[in-house]
N, C-alpha and C positions, 0 to 999 in steps of 0.2 A: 543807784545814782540816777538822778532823773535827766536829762538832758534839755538845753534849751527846745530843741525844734518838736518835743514831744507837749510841751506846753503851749507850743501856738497851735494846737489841733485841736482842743477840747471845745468847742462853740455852745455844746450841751450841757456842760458841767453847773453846778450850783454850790457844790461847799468843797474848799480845797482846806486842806491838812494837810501842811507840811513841818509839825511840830517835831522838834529833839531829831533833827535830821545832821549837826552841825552844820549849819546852812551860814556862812557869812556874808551872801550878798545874794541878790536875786536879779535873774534876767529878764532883761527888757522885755517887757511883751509886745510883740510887733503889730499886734489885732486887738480888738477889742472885743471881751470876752460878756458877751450879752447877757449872761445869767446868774452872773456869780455872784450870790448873796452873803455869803459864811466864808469869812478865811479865815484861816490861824498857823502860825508860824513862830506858836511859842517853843521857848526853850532849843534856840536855835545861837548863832553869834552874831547875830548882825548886830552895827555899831552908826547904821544910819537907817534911817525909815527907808523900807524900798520904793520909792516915786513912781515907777511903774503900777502899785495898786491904784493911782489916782486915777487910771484907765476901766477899772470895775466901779462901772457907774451905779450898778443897782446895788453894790454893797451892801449892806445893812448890819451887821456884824464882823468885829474885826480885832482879833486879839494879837498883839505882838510880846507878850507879857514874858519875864524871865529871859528876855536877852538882852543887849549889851547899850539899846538906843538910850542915852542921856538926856535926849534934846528933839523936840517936834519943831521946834520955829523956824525951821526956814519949808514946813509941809504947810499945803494949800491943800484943804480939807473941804472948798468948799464946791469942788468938782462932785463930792461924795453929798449928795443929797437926802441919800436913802439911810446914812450912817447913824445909829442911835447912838448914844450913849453906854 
């Protein structure tokens, strides 16, 4: 199990995978994580976008695929500059 306060440490990181973990929500991230390019958190339960990725500014990849989100509309995508398609 990961804990929140082990996630506000990483400053170095670049790709997180936290896929098929049953993960139903994700914690706040209190910093801003300067490198993180690659996340993925498929095959997880979440049932709302976690709003805290809008703080990975350099994004650029990002799969949430196989869980439970029905609905993007109330995310503001446009914090995410670096986000391809």
């Amino acid at each position: 199990m990961i804990k929140e306060n082990e996630l506000n440490n990483l400053f170095e990181i670049e790709k997180v995978d936290l896929s098929y973990n049953k993960l139903s929500s994700f914690p706040v991230m209190d910093v801003k994580y300067p490198k993180v390019k690659f996340f993925t958190a498929k095959g997880n339960d979440f049932v709302r976008f976690p709003v805290s990725i809008n703080r990975l500014k350099p994004l650029q990849k990002l799969d949430l695929s196989e869980n439970k989100i029905d609905k993007f509309n109330d995310v503001d995508f446009t914090e995410l500059k670096n986000l391809e398609e």
